[in-house]
N, C-alpha and C positions, 0 to 999 in steps of 0.2 A: 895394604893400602886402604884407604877411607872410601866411604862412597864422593863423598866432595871431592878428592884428587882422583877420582875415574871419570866423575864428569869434567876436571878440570883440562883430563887430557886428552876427555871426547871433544869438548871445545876448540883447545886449541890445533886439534888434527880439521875439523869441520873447518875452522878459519884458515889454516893454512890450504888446504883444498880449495875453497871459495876463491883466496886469492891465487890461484892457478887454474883458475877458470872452469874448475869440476861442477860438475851438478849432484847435491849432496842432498841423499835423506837416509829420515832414521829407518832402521828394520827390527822390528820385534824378534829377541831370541833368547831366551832362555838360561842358555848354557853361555852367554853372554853379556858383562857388564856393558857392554853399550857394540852396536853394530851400526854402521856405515855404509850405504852404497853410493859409492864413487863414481860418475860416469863422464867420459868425458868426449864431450857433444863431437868433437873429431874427426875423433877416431873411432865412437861408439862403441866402445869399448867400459863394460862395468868392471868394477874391483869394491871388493867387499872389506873391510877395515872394521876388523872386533878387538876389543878385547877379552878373553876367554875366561870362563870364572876360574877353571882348573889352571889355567896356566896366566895365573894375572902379572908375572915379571915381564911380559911383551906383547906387543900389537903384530896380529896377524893380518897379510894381505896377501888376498885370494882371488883368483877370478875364474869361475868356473864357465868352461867351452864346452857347448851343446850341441851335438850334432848327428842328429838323428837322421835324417835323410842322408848325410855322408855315409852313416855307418852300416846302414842298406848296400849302398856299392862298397865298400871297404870289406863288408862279409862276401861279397858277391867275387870278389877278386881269387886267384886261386893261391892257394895256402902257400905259396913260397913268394910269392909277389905279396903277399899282404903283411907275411912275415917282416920283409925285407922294408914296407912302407913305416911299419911301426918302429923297428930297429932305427930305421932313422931316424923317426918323429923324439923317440925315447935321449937317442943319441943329442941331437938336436938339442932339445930341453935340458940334460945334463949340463950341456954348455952354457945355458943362460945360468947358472948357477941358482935354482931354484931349486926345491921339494914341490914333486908332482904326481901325480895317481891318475891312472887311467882305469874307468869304472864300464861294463867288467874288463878285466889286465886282455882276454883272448880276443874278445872282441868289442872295442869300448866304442860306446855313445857321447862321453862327456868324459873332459879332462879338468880336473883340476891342479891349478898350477897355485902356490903359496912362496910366502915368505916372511921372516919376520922381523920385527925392528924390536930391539930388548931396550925397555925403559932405561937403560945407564946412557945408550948411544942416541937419544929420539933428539934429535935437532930436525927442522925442517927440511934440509941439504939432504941427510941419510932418507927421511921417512917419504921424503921425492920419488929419491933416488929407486928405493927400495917399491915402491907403488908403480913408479914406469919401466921398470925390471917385469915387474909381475905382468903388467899392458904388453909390454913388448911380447912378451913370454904366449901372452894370448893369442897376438897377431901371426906371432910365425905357427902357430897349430892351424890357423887359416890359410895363411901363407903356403903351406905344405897340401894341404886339402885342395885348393884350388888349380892347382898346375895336374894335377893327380886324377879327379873327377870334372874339373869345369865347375862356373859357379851354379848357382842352382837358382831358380826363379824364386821370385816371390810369391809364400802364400797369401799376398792381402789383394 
């Protein structure tokens, strides 16, 4: 692909977000013909939308869950209870049909949750579809955290 047909289909991903009421800017990367952050005022919920230099046949959407003060009680839990929390979380996420990694696998701080949309299938319907799959996906790692530890105050 050209550099003109990567921005043509950074454009048209930007305009189709705008018209779904996202809040859209660009992110410097690298390993990246064009990045995206998607956030939607909501739900509050970001999703990151690249295309990747290494794999430029699909747009990647990702949204990475940070949770550092959970992961404080989540280590603190005793080793068969926390087994069991993760098992599910794992289980859980299989089901949304995603690819996910939880960083570190024994004891994780941040989930990453992905999906992709391959340039043959990108209509607006799929690359929706596919970006509120990935939201949703974020919500229930909260969803799961919250019945579990209680929410947790604000730092501001």
């Amino acid at each position: 692909m050209t550099t003109q047909q990567f921005k043509d289909i950074e454009d048209k991903l930007r305009s189709w977000l705008i018209e779904e009421d996202y809040v859209v800017k660009a992110q410097s990367n690298p390993l990246a013909n064009f990045t995206l952050v998607a956030t939607n005022p909501a739900a509050g919920i970001n999703v990151t939308v690249s295309q990747s230099v290494k794999h430029s046949d699909r747009i990647e959407t990702a949204s990475q869950i940070v949770f550092e003060d959970y992961a404080k009680m989540l280590a603190g839990l005793p080793a068969p209870e926390k087994e069991g929390f993760l098992w599910d979380l794992r289980f859980s996420l299989v089901l949304c049909d995603v690819m996910f990694g939880m960083a570190p696998p024994d004891n994780p701080r941040s989930i990453l949750v992905l999906r992709n949309v391959w340039h043959d299938g990108l209509t607006k319907d799929h690359f929706m579809s596919t970006l509120h799959r990935v939201a949703e996906c974020a919500l229930l790692v909260s969803w799961k955290l919250v019945p579990k530890f209680g929410y947790l105050k604000s730092k501001s």
